[in-house]
N, C-alpha and C positions, 0 to 999 in steps of 0.2 A: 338340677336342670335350670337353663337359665330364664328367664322368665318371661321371656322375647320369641321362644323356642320354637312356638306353634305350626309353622310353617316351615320347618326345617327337617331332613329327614335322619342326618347326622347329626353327630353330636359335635362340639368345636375341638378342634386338634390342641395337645396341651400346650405345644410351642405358641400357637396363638394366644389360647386363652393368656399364659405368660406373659404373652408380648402387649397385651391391649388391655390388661388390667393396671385401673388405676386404684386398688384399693389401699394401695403401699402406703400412699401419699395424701388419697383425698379423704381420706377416714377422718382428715382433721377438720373435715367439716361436719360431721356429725350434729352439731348443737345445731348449726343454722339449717342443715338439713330437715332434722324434726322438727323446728320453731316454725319451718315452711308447712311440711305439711300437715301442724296441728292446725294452723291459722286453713289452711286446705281442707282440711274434713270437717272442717266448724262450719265453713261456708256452704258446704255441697250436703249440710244434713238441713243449715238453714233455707237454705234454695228449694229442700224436697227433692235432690237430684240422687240421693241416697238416704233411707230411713234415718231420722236420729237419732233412734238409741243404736244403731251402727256407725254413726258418727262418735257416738260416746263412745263406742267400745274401744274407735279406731284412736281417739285421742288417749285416752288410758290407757292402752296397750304400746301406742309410744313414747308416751311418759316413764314406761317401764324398761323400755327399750332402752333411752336415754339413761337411766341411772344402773342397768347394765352396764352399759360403756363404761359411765363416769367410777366403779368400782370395781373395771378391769375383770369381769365375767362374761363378758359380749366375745363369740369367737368370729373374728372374720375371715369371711372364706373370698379366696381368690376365684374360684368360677364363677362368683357374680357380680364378677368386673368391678365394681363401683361401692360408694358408701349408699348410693338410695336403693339400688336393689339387695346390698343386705341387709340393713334396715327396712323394707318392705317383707323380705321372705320372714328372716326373725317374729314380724308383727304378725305376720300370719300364722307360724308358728303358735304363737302367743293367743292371737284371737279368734283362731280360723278364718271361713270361707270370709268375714267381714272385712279383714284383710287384703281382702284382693279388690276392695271396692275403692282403697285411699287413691287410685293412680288415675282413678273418673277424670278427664275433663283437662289432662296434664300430661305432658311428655318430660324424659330426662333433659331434652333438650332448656327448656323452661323455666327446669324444676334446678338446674347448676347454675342457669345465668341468675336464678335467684339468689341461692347459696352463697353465688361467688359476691354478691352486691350486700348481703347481710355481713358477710364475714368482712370485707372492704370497709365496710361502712364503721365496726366495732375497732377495726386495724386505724384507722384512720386517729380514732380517740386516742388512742392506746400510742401511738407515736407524736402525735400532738402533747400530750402528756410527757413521754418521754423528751420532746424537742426544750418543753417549757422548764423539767426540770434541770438540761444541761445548759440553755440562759442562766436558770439564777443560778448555777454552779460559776458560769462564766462574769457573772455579776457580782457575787460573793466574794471570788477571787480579785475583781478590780475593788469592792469597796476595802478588801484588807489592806488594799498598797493602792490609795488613791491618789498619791504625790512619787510614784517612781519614775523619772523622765526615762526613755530609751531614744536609741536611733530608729527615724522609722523607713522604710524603705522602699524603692522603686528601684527593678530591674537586677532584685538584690544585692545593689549598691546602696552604701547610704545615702538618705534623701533629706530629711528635716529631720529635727525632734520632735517629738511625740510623750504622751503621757501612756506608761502600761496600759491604765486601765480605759483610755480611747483605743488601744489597738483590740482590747480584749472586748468592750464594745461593740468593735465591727462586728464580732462574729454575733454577739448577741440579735443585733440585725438581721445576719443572715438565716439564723433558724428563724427571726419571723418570721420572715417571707417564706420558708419552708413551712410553716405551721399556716399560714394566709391559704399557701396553696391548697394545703391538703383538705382545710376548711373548703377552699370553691371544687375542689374536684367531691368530696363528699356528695355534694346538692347535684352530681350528676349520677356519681353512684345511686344515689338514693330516689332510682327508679325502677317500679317492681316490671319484672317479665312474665310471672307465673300467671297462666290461665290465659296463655295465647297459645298451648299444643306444642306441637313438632314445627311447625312453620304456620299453618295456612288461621289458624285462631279454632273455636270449638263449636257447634252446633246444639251446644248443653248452653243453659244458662246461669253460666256463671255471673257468680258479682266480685270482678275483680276491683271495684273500688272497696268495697269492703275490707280483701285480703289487706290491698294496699296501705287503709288505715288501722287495722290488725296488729301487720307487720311494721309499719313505724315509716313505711312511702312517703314522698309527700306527692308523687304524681306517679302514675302509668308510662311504662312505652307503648305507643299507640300503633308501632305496625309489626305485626307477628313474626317478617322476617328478618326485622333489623332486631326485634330482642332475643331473637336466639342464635344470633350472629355476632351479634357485637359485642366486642372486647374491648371496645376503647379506654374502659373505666377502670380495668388492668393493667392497658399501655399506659394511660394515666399516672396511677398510681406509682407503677413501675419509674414513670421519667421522674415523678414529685421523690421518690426514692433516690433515683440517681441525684440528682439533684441534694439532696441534701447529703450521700455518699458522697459528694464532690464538696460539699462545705466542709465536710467532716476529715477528709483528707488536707485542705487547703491548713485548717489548722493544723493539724497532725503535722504537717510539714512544718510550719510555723515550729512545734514545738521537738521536732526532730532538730532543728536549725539553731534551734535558740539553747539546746541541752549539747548540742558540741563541744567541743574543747575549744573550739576556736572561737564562738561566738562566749560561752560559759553563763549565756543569762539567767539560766534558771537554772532550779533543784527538782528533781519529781524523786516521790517516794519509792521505798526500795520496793517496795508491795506492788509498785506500777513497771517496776523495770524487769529487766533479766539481764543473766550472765552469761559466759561463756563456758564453754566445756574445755575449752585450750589456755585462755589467757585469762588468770585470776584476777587481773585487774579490771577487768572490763565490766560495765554497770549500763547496759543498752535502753533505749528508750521502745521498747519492741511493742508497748501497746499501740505508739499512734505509727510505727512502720508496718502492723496490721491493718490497722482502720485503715492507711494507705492502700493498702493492696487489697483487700477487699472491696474497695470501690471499684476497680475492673470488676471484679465479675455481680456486682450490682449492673454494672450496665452491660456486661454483657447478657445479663436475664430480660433485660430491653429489647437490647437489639434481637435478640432471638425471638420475644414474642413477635415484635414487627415483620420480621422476617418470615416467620410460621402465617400472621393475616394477611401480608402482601398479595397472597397470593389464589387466595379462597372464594371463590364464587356462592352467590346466598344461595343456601341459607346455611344451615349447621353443614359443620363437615369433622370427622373423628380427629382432623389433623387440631380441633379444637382442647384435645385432651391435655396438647401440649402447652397449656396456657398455665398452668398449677404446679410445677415444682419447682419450676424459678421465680414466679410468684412468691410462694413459699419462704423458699431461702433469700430471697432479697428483700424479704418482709424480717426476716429470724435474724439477717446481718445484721441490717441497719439498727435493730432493737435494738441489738447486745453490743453496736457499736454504742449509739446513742448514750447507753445505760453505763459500761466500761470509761467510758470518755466525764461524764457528771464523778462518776467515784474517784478518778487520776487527779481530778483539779482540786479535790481538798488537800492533795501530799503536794502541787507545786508553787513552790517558792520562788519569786525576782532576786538575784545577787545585786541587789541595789547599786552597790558600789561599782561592779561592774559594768552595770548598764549606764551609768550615770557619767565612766569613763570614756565609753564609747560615744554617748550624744555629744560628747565634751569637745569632741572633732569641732575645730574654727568654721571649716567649709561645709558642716552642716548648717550653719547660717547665713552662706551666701547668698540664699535668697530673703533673708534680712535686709541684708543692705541695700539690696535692687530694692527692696521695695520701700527702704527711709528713701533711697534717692526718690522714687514716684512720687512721695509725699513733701519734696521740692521743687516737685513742678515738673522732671524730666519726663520725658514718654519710657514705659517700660521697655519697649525693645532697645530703646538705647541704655538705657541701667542693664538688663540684663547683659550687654556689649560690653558695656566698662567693667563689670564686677566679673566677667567672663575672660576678659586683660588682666585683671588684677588676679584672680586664681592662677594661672596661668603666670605670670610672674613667680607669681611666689611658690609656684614647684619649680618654676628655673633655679631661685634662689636655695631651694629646701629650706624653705619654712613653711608654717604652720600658718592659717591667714591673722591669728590673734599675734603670730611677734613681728609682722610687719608694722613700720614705721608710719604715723600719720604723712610723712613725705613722701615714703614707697606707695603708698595708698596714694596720693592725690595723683602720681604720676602715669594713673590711670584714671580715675575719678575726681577732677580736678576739684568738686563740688564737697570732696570729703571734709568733714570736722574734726577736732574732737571727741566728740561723743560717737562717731561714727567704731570709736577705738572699745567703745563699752560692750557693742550687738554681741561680742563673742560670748553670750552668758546661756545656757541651755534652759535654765528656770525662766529667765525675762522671754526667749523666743516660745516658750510653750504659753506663758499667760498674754502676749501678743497677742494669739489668737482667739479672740473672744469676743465671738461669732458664732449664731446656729451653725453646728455642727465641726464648729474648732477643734482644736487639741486644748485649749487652755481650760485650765483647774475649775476654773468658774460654769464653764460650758460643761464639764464631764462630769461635775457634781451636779447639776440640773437632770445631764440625761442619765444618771446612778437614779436619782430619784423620781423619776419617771418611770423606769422600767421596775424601781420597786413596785411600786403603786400595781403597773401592770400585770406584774406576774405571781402578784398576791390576789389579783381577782380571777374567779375560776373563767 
């Protein structure tokens, strides 16, 4: 019987019951489930709002509940819908009538937006974590090859040279700011809801700063309809998720591009690859064309919660239910991308030689030369004009800008030297730039040991 029942005079049709149970899925909140409502009957035996040695009994009986679960002897039953009423019936079970007292002072409404902000809150560490260990993965791999120059790119054409381990860098950046964010959406998470009821608040005297400091809060939601409505801290999470499903893609691609035939920069181990079923020669890069495509449907677990609040007037409403299993799996992707992605980078290797050929390209240092001319005085729009005549010659000619003549050169850039005939070197134009946040060797060995420092401290 469900535990709701008392005013009903039927029993609920099994199609329903089917259809509106979440117990498939939210059972995985279990732990924060009872961690709510021990921190709950501790309070309402101190309050005097229930005897407390019924407080005692209530927290002992789901201490037992809990390690039921956790040794796979808990049966859960689908007619009561959810993880807190069959954890509530079980307890009763367990301790009788004392049982029926833990739900004083508390609706489900309350008692999930807690759950869902405990378990948030532990998800939050737990991919922070995993974000910090795919940096030093991504660090590790630039300090093994801290001198491999590449071409590096805009518009995926080549653009300048670059140093591998400033490209592999970038990303290191960009999980920070994945890790920054998921730090500030935390401190929004980590606001309790429980013991403000179904909507309107309780008429018990409760001490929800108590739970709050209990349960590890640093503050309350102060109006009863917004914390049993609100999902923000879901959608939240959810975008900080997307969001870094989109980092994790951008390299995946990077590394899909660069394991080509055609580009041939790197090796990834065979443990990382797959084959074909048709053509024996083939050796695929299929982890990061996974992480690729699972980023769509990280965000499409977004866009679908957005679309499920768009449209809900306060306070709770059951379309609520649908906030948890795309939650879920776009919680379960990201991990095991996250985690997949730190393990693939200790098998990838630079073909040195290769990549070294490719920066080797003359006209990636055309902006070299625009910019010795700037440092003779010209204004850069007109350098960039002249060295933009001279390229441009010299595909009329088909050459290469290194075998044009100092003569061919001046008769676009009358200002040419000499030494103007040296720029074509890809070591000289990466240690050029040696500048916060350059490509040059001196700049990338400062930020290598910077983020050592950083991501050796907890």
């Amino acid at each position: 019987m469900a535990l709701w029942s008392g005013r009903f005079e039927q029993s609920t049709d099994a199609l329903v019951q089917a259809y509106s149970e979440s117990i498939s899925y939210d059972r995985r909140l279990y732990a924060y489930d009872i961690q709510g409502s021990i921190a709950h009957a501790r309070m309402l035996g101190r309050q005097g709002i229930i005897p407390q040695p019924e407080a005692d009994k209530i927290i002992a009986g789901l201490q037992q509940v809990k390690l039921e679960i956790e040794q796979g002897k808990f049966v859960f039953k689908t007619e009561l819908e959810d993880i807190h009423m069959n954890i509530e019936a079980r307890l009763t079970e367990i301790i009788g009538e004392a049982g029926a007292r833990l739900h004083t002072g508390r609706s489900r409404n309350d008692q999930i937006a807690t759950d869902e902000r405990l378990y948030l809150r532990d998800e939050c560490e737990q991919l922070a974590e995993l974000l910090q260990n795919l940096q030093g993965a991504l660090l590790a791999l630039a300090q093994r090859h801290p001198d491999v120059i590449m071409p590096g790119f805009t518009h995926l054409q080549h653009a300048q040279v670059v140093l591998f381990a400033h490209h592999l860098l970038a990303y290191v950046e960009m999980f920070e700011r994945d890790r920054e964010r998921l730090q500030d959406a935390r401190q929004r998470i980590n606001r309790l809801p429980l013991g403000v009821g179904a909507i309107a608040g309780s008429t018990l005297p409760l001490d929800r700063h108590a739970v709050a400091q209990e349960l590890g809060f640093d503050e309350l939601l102060y109006n009863s309809m917004d914390a049993v409505a609100d999902r923000d801290c879901l959608a939240e999470m959810l975008a900080c998720l997307a969001i870094i499903a989109m980092h994790i893609s951008r390299f995946a691609e990077d590394i899909i591009v660069w394991y080509s035939q055609e580009f041939a920069f790197i090796e990834i181990g065979d443990a990382f690859t797959t084959g074909s079923s048709l053509m024996p020669q083939k050796k695929n890069p299929d982890v990061a064309e996974l992480a690729r495509g699972k980023t769509g449907r990280v965000y499409g677990h977004l866009l679908a919660l957005l679309t499920t609040l768009k449209g809900l007037p306060l306070s709770y409403n059951r379309d609520l239910q649908e906030d948890k299993e795309g939650l879920f799996d776009a919680i379960d992707t990201v991990k095991h991308s996250l985690a997949v992605f730190t393990a693939m980078l200790a098998s990838v290797k630079p073909r040195r030689e290769r990549m070294l050929e490719a920066a080797s390209d003359s006209f990636l240092m055309a902006t070299d030369l625009a910019e010795w001319l700037v440092r003779q005085g010209l204004p850069f729009r007109e350098a960039h004009h002249q060295v933009g005549r001279f390229v441009a010659a010299c595909l009329a000619r088909g050459q290469q800008l290194h075998e044009a003549s100092l003569e061919q050169m001046q008769e676009c850039i009358p200002l040419a030297k000499p030494e103007c005939l040296q720029i074509w070197n890809p070591q000289s134009s990466v240690e050029a730039r040696d500048l916060p946040g350059g490509t040059a060797p001196a700049q990338v060995a400062k930020r290598m040991a910077y983020w050592q420092e950083k991501l050796n401290t907890p």
